[in-house]
C-alpha positions in Angstrom: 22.8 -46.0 -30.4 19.7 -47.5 -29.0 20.1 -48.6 -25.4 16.6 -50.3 -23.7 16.3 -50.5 -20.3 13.4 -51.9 -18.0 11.0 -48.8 -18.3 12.8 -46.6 -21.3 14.4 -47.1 -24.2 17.2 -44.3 -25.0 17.9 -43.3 -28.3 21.0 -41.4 -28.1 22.9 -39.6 -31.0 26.4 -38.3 -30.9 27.5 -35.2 -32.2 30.9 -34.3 -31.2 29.9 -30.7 -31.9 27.4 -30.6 -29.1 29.6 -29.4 -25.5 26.7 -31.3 -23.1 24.2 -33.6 -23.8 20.4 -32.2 -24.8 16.9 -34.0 -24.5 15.6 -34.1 -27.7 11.9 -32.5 -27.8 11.2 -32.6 -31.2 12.5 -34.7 -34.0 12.8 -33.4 -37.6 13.6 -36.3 -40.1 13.7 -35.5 -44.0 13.5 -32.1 -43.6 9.8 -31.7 -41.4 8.0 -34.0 -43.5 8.0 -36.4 -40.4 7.6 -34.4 -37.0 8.1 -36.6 -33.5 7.5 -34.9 -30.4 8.4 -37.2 -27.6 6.4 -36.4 -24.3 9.0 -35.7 -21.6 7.0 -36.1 -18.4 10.2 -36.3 -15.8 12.2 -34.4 -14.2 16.2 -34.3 -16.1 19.4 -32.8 -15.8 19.2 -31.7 -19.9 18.6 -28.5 -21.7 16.3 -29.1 -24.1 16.3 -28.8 -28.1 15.1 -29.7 -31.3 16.8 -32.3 -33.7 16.8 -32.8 -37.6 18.0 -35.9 -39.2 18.0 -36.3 -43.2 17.5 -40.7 -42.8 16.1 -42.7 -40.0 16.6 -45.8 -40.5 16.0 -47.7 -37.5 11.9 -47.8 -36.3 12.6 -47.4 -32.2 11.3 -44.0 -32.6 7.8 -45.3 -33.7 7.7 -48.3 -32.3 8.2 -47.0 -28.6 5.0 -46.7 -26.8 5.0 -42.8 -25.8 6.2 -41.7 -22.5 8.6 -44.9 -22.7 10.9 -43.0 -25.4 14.2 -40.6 -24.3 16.1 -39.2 -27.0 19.4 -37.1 -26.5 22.2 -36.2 -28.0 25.7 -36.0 -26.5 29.1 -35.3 -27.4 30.3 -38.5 -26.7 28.4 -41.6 -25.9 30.4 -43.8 -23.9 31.7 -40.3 -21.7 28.1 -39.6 -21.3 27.1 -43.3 -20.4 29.5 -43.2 -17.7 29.0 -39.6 -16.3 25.1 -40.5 -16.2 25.3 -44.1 -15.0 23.4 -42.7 -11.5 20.6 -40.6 -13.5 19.6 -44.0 -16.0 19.6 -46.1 -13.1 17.4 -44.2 -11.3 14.9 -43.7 -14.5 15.0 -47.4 -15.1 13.9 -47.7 -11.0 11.5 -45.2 -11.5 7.8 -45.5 -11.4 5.6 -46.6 -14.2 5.6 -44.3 -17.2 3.7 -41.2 -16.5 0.2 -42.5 -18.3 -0.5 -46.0 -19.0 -1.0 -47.3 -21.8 -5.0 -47.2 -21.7 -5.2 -43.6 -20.8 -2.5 -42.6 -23.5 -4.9 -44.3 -26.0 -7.5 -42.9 -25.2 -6.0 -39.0 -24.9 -5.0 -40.1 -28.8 -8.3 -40.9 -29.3 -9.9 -38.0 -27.8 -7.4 -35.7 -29.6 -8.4 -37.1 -33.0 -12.2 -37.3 -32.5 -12.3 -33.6 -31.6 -10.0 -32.7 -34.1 -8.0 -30.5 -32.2 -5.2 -27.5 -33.5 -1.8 -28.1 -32.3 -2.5 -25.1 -29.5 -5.7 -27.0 -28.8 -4.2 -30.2 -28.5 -1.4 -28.2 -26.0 -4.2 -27.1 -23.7 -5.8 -30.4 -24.2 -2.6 -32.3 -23.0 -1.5 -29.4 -20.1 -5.3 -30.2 -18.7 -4.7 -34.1 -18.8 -1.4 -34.2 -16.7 -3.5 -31.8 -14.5 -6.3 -34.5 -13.6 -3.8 -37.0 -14.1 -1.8 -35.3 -10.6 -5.4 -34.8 -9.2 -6.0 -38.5 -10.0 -9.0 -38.0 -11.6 -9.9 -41.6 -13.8 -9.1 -40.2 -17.6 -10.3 -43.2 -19.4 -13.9 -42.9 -17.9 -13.7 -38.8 -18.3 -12.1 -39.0 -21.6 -14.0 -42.3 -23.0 -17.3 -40.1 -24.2 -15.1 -37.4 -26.0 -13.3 -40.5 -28.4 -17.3 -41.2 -29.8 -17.8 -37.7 -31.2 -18.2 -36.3 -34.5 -16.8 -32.7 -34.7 -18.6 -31.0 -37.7 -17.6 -27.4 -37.3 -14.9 -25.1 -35.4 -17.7 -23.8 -33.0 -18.6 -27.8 -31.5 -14.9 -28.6 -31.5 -14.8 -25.2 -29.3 -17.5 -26.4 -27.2 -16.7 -29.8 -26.5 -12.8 -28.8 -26.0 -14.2 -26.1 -23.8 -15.9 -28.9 -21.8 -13.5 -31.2 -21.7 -11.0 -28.8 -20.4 -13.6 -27.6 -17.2 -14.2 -31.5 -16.4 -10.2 -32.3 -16.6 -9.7 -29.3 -14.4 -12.3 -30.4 -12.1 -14.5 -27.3 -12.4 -18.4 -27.5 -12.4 -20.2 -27.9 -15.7 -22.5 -24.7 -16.7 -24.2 -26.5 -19.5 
């Protein structure tokens, strides 16, 4: 069931299996070959787990701008719909999503141009919601770091290294 709302769009699967309803943090379809990690910056009721689906037919899940997507499971969607009535009115009242849409681009951007591992890109992200509570502008800290050309592991060490100082607001050595 896909159920859009003013600031999220839910994507909710039942499984009567399932006793409560999870938060999906990761997304298997066909068996890995497609991986989706949805970025779950709020606070939730949910305990959290992964999800693997053999067909997806319906796009939401890639057409969602990230930070906009919520994807649960539940045993049974109209119980849950009813039970959590207070908690998606609230999310739908809520602020903006967490990044907008400029600064998500550009932390894309900045991931790919440096090339980063997935632990990298963990570090990477952990620092951005950092500077992003201190309020620090991303786009003009992370704007320079979208230009680059990595050509080895030591730059990409480097540059990430930083990056990260700068995002957590710590003088430069260099």
């Amino acid at each position: 069931m896909i159920l859009k709302k003013k600031n999220y769009t839910y994507l909710i699967f039942e499984n009567s299996k399932t006793i409560e309803p999870y938060l999906i943090n990761k997304i298997g379809l066909n068996q890995h070959q497609i991986v989706y990690y949805p970025d779950i910056l709020f606070d939730h009721p949910f305990a959290e787990k992964a999800l693997e689906v053999s067909t997806f037919e319906d796009q939401t899940i890639f057409q969602t701008p990230p930070h906009q997507l919520v994807i649960l499971e539940v045993p049974h969607i109209t119980h849950f719909l009813e039970a959590y009535k207070d908690w998606l009115d609230a999310m739908d009242q809520s602020k903006e999503p967490f990044y907008t849409v400029e600064e998500r681009t550009v932390i894309d951007q900045s991931i790919k141009a440096l090339r980063l591992s997935v632990n990298q890109k963990i570090q990477f992200e952990k620092a951005c919601i950092a500077a992003k509570l201190q309020q620090m502008p991303l786009v003009t800290i992370l704007h320079p770091y979208t230009l680059m050309i990595i050509k080895n592991k030591f730059e990409r060490n480097q540059r990430l290294s930083q990056l990260l100082n700068q995002l957590y607001g710590e003088k430069n050595e260099n």
